[in-house]
PDB file of N, CA, C and O in Angstrom:
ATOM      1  N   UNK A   1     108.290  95.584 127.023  1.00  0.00           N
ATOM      2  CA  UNK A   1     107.766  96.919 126.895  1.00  0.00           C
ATOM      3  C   UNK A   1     107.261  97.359 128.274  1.00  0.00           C
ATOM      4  O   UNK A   1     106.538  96.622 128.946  1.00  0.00           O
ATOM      5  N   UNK A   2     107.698  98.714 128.732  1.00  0.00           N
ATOM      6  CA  UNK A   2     107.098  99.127 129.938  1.00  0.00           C
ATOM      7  C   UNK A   2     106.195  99.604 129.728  1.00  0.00           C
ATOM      8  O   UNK A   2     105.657  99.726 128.628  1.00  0.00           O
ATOM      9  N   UNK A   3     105.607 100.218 131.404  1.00  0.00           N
ATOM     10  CA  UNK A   3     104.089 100.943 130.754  1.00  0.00           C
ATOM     11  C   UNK A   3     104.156 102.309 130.345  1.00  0.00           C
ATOM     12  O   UNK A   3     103.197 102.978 129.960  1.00  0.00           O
ATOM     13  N   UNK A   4     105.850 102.849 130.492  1.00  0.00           N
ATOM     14  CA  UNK A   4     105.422 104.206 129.743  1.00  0.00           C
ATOM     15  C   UNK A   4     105.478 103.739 128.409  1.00  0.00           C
ATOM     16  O   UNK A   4     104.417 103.992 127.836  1.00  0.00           O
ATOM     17  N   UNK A   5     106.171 103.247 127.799  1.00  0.00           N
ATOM     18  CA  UNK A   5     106.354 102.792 126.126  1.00  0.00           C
ATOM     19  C   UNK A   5     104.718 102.564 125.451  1.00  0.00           C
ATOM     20  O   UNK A   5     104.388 102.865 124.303  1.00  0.00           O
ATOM     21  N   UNK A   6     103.960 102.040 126.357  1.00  0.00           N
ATOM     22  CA  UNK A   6     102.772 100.922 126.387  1.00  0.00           C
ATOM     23  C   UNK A   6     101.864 102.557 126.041  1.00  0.00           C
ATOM     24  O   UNK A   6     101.326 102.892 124.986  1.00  0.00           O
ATOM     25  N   UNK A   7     101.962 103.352 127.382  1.00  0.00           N
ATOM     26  CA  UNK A   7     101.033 104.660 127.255  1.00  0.00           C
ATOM     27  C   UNK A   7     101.440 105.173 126.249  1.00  0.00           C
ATOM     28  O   UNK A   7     100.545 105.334 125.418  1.00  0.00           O
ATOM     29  N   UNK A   8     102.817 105.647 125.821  1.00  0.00           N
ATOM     30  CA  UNK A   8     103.303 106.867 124.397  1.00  0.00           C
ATOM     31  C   UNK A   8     102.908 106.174 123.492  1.00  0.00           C
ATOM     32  O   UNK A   8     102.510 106.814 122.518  1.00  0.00           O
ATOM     33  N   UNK A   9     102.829 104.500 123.379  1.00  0.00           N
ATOM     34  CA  UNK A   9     102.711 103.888 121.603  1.00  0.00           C
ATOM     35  C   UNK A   9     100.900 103.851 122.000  1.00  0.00           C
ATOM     36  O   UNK A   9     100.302 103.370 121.038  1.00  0.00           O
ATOM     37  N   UNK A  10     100.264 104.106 122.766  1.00  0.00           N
ATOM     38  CA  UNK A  10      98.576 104.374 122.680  1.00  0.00           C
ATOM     39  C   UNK A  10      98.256 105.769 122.254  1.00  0.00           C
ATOM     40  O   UNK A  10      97.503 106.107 121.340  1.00  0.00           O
ATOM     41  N   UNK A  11      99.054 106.644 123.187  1.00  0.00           N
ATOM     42  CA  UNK A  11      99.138 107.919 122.455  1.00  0.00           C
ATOM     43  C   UNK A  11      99.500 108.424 121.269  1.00  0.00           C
ATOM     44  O   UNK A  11      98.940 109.456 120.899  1.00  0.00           O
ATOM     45  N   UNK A  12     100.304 107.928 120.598  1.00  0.00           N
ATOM     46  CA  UNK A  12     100.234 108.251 119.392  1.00  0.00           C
ATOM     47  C   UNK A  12      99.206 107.523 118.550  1.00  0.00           C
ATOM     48  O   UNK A  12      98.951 108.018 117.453  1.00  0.00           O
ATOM     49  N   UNK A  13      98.768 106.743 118.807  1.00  0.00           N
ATOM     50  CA  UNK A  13      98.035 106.016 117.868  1.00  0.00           C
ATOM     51  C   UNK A  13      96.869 106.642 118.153  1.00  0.00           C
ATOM     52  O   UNK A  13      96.255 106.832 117.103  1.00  0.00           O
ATOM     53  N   UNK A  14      96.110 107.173 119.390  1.00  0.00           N
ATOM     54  CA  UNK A  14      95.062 107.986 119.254  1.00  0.00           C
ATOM     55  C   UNK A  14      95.568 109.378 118.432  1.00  0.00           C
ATOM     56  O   UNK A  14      94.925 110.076 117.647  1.00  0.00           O
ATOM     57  N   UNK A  15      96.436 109.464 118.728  1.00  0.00           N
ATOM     58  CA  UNK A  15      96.394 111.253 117.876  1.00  0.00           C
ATOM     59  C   UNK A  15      96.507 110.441 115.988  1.00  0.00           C
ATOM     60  O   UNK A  15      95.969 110.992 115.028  1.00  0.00           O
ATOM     61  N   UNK A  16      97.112 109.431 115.901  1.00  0.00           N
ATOM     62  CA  UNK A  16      97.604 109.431 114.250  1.00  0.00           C
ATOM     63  C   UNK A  16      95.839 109.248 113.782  1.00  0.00           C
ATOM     64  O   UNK A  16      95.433 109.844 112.785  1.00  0.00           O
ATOM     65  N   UNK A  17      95.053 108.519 114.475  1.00  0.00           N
ATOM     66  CA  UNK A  17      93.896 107.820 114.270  1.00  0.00           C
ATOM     67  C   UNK A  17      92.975 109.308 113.987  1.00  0.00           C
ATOM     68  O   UNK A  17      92.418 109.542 112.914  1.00  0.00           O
ATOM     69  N   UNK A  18      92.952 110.223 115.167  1.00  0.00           N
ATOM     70  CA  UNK A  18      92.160 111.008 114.772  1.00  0.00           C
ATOM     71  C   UNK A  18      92.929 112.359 113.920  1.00  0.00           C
ATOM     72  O   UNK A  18      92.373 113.409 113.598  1.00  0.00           O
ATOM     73  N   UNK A  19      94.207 112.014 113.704  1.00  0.00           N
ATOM     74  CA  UNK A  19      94.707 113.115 112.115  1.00  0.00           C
ATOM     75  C   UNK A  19      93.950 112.059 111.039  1.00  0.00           C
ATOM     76  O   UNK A  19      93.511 112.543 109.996  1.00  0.00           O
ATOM     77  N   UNK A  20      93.840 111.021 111.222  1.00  0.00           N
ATOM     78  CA  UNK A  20      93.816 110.204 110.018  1.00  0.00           C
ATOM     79  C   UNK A  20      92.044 110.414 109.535  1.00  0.00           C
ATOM     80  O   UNK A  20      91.583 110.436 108.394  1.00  0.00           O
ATOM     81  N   UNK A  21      91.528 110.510 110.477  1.00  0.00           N
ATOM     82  CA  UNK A  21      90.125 110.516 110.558  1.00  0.00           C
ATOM     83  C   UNK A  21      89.859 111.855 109.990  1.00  0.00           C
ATOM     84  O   UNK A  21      88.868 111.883 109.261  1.00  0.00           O
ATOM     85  N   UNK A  22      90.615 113.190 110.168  1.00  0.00           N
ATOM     86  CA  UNK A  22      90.536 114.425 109.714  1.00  0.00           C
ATOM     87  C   UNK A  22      90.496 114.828 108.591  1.00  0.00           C
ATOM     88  O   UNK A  22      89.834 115.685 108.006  1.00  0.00           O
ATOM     89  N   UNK A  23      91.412 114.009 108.271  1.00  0.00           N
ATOM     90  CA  UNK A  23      92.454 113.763 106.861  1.00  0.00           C
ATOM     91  C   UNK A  23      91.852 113.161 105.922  1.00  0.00           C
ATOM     92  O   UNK A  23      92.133 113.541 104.785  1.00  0.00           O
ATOM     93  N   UNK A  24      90.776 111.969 106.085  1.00  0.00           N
ATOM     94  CA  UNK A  24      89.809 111.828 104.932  1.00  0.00           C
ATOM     95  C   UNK A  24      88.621 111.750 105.410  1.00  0.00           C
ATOM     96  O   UNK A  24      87.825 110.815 105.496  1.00  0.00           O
ATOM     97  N   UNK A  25      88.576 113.059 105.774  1.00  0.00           N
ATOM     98  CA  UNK A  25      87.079 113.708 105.864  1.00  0.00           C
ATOM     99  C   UNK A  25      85.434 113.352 106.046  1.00  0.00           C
ATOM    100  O   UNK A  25      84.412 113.503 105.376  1.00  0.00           O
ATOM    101  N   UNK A  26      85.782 112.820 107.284  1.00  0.00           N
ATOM    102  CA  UNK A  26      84.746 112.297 107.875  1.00  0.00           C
ATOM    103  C   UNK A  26      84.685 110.708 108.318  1.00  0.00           C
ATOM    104  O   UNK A  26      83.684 110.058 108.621  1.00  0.00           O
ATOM    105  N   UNK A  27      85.918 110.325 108.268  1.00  0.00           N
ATOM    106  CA  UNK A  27      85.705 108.599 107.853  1.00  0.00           C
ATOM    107  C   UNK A  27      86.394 108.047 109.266  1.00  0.00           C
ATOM    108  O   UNK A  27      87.032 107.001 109.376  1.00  0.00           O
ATOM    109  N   UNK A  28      86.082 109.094 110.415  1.00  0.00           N
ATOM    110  CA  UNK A  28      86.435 108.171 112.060  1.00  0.00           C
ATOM    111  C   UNK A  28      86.071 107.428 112.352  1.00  0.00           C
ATOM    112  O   UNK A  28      85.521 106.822 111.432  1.00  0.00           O
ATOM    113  N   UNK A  29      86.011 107.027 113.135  1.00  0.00           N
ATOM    114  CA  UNK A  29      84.854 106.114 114.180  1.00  0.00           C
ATOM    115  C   UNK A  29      85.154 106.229 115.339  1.00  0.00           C
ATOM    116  O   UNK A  29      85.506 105.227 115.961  1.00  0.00           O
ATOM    117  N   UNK A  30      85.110 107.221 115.827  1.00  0.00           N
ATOM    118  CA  UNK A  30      84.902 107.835 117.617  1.00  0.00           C
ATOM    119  C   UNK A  30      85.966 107.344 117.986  1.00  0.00           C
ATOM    120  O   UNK A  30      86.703 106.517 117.448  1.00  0.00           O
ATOM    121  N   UNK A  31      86.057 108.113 119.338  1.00  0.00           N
ATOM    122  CA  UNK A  31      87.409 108.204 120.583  1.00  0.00           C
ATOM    123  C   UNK A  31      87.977 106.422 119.991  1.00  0.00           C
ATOM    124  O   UNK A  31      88.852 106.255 119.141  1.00  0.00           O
ATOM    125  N   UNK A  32      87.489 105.693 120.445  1.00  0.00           N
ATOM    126  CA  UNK A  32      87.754 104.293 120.981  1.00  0.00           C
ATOM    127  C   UNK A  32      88.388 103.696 119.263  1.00  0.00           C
ATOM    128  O   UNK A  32      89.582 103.438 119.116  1.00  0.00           O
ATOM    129  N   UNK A  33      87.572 103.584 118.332  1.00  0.00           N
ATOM    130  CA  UNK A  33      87.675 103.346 116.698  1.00  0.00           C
ATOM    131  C   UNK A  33      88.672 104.403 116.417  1.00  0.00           C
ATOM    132  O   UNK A  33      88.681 104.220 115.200  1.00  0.00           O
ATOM    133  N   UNK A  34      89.325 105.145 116.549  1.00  0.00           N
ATOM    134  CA  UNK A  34      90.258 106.042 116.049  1.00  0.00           C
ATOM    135  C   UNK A  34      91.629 105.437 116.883  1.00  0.00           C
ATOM    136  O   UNK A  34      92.652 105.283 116.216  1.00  0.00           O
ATOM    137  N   UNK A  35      91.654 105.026 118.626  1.00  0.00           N
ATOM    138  CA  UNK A  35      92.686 104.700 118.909  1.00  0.00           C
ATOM    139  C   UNK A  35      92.878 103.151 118.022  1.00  0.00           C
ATOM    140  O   UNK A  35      93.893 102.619 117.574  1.00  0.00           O
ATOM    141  N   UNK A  36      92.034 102.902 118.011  1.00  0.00           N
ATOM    142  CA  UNK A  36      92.651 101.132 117.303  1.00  0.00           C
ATOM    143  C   UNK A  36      92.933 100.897 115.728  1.00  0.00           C
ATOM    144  O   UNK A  36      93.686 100.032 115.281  1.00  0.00           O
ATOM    145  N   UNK A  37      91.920 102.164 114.702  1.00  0.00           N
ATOM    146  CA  UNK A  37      92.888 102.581 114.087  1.00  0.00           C
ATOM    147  C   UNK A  37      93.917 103.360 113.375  1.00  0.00           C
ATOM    148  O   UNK A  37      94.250 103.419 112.192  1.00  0.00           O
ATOM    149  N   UNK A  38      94.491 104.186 114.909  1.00  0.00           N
ATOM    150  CA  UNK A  38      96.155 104.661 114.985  1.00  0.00           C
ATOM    151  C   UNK A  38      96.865 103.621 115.111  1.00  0.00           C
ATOM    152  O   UNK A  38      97.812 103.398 114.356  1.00  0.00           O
ATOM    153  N   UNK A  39      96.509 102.810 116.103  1.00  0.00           N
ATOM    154  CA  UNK A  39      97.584 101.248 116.631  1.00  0.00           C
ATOM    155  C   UNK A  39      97.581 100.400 115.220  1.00  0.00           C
ATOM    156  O   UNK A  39      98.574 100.083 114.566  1.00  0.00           O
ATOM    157  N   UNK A  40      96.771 100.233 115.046  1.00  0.00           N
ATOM    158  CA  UNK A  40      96.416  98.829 113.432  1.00  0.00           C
ATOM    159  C   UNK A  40      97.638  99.746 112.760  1.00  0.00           C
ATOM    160  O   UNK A  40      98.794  99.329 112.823  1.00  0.00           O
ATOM    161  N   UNK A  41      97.340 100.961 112.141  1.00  0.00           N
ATOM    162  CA  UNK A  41      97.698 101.782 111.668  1.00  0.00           C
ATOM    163  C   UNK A  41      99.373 102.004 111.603  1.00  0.00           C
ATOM    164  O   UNK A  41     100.122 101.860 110.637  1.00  0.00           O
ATOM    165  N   UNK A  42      99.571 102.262 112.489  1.00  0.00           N
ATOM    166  CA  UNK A  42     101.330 102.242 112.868  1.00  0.00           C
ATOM    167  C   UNK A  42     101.912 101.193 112.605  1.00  0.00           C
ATOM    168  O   UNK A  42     102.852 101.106 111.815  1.00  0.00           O
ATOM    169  N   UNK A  43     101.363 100.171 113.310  1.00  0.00           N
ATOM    170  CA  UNK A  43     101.771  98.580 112.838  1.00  0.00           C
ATOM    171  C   UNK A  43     101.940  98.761 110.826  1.00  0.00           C
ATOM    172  O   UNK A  43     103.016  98.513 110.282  1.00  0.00           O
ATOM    173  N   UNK A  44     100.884  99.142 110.141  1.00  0.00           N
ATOM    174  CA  UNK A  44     100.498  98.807 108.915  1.00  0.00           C
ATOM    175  C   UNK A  44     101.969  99.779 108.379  1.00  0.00           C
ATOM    176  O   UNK A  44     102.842  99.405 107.596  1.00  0.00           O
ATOM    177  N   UNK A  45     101.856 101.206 109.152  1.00  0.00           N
ATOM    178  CA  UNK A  45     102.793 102.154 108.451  1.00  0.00           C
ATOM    179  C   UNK A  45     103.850 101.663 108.148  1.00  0.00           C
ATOM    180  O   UNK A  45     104.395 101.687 107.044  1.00  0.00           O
ATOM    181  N   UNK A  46     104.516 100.767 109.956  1.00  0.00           N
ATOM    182  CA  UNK A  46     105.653 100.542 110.262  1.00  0.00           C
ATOM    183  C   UNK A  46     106.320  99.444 108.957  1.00  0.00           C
ATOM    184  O   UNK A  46     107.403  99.541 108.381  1.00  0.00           O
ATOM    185  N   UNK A  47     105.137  98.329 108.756  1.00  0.00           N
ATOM    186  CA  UNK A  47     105.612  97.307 107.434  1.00  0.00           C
ATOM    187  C   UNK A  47     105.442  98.361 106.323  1.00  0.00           C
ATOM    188  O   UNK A  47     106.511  98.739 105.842  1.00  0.00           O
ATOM    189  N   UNK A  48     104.716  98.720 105.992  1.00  0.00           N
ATOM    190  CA  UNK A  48     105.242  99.851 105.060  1.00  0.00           C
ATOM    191  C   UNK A  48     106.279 100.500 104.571  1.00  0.00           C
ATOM    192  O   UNK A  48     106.813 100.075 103.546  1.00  0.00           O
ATOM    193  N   UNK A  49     106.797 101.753 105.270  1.00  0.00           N
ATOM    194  CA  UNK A  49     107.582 102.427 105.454  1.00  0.00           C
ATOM    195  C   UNK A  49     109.350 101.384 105.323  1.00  0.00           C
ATOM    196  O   UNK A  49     110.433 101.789 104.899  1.00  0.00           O
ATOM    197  N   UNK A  50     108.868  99.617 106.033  1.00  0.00           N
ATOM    198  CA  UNK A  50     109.982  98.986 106.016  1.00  0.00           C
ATOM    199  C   UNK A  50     110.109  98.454 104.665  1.00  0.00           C
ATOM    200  O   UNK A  50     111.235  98.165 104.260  1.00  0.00           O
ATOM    201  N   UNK A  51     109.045  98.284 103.887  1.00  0.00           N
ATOM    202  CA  UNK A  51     109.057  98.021 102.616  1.00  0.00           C
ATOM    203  C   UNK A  51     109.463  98.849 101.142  1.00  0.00           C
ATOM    204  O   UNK A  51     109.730  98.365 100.042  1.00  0.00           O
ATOM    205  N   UNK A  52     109.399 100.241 101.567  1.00  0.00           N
ATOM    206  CA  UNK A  52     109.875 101.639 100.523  1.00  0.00           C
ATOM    207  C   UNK A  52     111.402 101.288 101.451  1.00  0.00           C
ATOM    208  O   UNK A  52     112.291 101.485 100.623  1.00  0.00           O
ATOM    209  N   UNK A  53     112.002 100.899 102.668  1.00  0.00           N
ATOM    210  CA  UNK A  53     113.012 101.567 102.904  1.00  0.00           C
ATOM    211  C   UNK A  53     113.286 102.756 103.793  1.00  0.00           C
ATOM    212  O   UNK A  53     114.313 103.432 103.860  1.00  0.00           O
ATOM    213  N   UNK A  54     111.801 102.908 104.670  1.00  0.00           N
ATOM    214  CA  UNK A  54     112.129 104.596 104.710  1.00  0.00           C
ATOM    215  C   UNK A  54     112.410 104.254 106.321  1.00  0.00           C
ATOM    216  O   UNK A  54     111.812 103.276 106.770  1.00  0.00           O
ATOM    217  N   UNK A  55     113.331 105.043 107.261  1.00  0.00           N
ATOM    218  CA  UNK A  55     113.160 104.911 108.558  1.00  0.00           C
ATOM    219  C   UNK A  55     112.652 106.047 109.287  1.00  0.00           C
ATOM    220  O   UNK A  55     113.088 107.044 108.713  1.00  0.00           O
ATOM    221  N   UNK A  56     112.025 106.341 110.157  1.00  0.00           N
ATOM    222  CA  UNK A  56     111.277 107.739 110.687  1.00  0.00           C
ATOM    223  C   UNK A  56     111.982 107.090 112.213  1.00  0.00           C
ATOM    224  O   UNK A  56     112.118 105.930 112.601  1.00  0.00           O
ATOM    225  N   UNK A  57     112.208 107.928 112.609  1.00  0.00           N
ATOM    226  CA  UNK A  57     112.485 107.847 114.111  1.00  0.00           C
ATOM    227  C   UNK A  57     112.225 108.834 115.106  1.00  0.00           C
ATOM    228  O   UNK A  57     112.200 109.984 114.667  1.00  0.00           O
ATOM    229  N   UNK A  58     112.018 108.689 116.373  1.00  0.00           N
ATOM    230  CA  UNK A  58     111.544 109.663 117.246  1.00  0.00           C
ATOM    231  C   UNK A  58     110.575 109.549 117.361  1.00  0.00           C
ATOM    232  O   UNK A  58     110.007 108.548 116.925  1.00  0.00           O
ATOM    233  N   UNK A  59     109.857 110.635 118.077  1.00  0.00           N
ATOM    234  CA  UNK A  59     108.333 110.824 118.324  1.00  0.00           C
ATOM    235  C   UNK A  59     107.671 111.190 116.991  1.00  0.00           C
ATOM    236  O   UNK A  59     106.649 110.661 116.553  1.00  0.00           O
ATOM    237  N   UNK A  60     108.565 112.415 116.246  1.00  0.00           N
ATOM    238  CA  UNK A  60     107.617 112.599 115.141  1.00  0.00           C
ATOM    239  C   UNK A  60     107.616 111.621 113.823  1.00  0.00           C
ATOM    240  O   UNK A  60     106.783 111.489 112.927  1.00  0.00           O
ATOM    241  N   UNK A  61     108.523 111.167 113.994  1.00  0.00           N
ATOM    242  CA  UNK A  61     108.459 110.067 113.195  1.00  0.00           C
ATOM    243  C   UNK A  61     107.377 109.292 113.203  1.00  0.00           C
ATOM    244  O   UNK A  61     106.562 109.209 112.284  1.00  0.00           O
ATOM    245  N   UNK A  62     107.342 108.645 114.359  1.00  0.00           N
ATOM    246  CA  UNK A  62     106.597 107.840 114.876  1.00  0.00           C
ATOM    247  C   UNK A  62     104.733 108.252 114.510  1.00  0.00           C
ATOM    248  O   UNK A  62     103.956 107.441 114.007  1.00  0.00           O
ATOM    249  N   UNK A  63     104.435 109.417 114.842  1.00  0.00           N
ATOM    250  CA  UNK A  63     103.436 110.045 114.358  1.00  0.00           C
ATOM    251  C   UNK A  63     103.247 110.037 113.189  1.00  0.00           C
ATOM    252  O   UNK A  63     102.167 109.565 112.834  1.00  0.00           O
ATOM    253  N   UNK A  64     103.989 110.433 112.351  1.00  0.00           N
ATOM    254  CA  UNK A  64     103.828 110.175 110.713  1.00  0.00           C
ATOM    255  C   UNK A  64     103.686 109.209 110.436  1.00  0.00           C
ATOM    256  O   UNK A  64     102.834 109.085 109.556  1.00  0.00           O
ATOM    257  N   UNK A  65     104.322 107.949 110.908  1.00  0.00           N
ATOM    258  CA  UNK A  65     104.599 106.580 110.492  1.00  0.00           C
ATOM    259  C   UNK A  65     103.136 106.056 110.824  1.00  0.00           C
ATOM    260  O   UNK A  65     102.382 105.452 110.060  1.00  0.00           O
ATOM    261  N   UNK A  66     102.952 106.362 111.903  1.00  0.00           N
ATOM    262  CA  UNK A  66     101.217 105.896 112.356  1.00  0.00           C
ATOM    263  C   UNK A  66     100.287 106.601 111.342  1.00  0.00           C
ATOM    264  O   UNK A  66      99.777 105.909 110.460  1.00  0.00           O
ATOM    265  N   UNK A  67     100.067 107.723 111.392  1.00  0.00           N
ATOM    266  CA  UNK A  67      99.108 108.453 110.626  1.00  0.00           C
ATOM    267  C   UNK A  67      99.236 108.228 109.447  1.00  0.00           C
ATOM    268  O   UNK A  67      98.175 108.421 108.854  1.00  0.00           O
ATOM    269  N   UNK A  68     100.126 107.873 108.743  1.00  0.00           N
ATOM    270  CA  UNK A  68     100.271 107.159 107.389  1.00  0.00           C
ATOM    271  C   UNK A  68      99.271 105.889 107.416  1.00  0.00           C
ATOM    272  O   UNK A  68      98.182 105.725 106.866  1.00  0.00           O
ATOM    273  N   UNK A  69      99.983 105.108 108.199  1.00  0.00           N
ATOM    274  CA  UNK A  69      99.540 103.462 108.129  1.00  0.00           C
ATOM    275  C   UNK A  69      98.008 103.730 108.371  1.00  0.00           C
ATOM    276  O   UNK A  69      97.259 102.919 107.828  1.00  0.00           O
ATOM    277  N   UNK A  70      97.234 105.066 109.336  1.00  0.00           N
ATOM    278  CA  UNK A  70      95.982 105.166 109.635  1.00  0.00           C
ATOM    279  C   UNK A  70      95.365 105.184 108.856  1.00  0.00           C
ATOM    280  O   UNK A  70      94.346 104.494 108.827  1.00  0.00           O
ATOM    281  N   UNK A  71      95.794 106.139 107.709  1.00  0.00           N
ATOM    282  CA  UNK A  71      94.956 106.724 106.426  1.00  0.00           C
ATOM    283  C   UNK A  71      95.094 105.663 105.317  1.00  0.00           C
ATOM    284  O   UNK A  71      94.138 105.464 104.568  1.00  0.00           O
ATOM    285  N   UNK A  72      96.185 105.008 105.187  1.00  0.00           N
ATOM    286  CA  UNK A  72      95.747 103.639 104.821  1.00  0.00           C
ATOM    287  C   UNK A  72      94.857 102.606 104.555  1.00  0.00           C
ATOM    288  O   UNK A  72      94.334 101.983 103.631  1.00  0.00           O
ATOM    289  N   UNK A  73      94.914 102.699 105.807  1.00  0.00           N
ATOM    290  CA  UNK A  73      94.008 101.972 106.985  1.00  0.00           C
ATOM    291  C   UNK A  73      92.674 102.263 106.368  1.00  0.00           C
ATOM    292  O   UNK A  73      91.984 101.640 105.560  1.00  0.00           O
ATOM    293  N   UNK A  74      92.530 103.351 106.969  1.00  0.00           N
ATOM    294  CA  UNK A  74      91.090 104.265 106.758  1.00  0.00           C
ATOM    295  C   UNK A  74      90.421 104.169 105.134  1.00  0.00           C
ATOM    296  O   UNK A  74      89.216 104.142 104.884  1.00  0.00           O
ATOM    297  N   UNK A  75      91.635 104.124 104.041  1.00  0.00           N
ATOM    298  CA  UNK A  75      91.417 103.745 102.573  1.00  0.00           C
ATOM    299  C   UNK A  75      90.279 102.411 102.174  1.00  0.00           C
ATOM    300  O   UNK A  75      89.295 102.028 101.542  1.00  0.00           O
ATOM    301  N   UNK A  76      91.239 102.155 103.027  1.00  0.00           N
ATOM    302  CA  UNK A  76      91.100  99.851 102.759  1.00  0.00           C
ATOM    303  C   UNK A  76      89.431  99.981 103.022  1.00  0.00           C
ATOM    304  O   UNK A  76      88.554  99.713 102.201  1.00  0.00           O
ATOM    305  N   UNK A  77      89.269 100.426 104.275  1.00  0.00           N
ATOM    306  CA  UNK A  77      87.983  99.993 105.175  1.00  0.00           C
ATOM    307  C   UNK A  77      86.950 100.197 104.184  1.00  0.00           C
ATOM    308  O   UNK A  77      86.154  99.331 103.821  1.00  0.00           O
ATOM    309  N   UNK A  78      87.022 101.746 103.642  1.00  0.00           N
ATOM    310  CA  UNK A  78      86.139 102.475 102.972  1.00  0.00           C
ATOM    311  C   UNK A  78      85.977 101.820 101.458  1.00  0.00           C
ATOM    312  O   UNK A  78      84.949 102.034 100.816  1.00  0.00           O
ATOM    313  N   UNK A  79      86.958 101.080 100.971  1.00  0.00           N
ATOM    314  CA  UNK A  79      86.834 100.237  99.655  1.00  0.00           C
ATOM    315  C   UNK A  79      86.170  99.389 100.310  1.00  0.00           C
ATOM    316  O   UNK A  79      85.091  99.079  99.805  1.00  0.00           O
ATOM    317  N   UNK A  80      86.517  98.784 101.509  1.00  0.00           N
ATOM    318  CA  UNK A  80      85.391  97.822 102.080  1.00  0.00           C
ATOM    319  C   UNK A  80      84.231  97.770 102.178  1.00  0.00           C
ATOM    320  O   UNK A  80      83.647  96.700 102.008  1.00  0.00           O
ATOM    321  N   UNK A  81      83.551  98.957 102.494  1.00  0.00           N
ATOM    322  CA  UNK A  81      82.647  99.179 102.814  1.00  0.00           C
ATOM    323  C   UNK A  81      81.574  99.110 101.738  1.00  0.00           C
ATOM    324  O   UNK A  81      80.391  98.780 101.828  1.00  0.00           O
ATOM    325  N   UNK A  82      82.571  99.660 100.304  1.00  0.00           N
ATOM    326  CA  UNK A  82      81.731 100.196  98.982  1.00  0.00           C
ATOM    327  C   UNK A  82      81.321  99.157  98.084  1.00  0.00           C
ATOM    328  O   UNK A  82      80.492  99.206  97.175  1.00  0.00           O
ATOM    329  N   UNK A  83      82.030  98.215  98.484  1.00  0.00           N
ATOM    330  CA  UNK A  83      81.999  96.649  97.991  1.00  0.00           C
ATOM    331  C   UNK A  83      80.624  95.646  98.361  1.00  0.00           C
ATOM    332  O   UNK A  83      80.600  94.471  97.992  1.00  0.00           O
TER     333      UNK A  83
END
């Protein structure tokens, strides 16, 4: 992986992290907690998405695929939390 690949797959994972954070309403955790989970997130989407079958490709793909796996993500924590 180069370092542009390295910068675009951080970048999206900060933007999926803070749609994801938007998206269930109130449940971020700042600049830094939102990029890690967009990254966790994408990773989570990516087995996901490979598990329904679905392929997303491109950039926007890629965004969806993250912001999916984020809000996920963001699900789990919050059952975590309530526990």
């Amino acid at each position: 992986m180069d370092i542009t690949s390295l910068i675009l797959f951080l970048v999206i994972g900060l933007i999926a992290g803070w749609l994801a954070s938007n998206m269930m309403k109130g449940r971020g955790l700042g600049l830094f907690g939102d990029l890690i989970v967009g990254v966790v997130g994408a990773l989570l989407g990516g087995f996901l998405f490979g598990l329904l079958g679905i392929a997303a490709g491109g950039l926007i793909g890629s965004l969806v695929t993250a912001t999916v796996g984020a809000i996920v993500l963001l699900y789990l924590v919050g059952l975590v939390k309530k526990a």
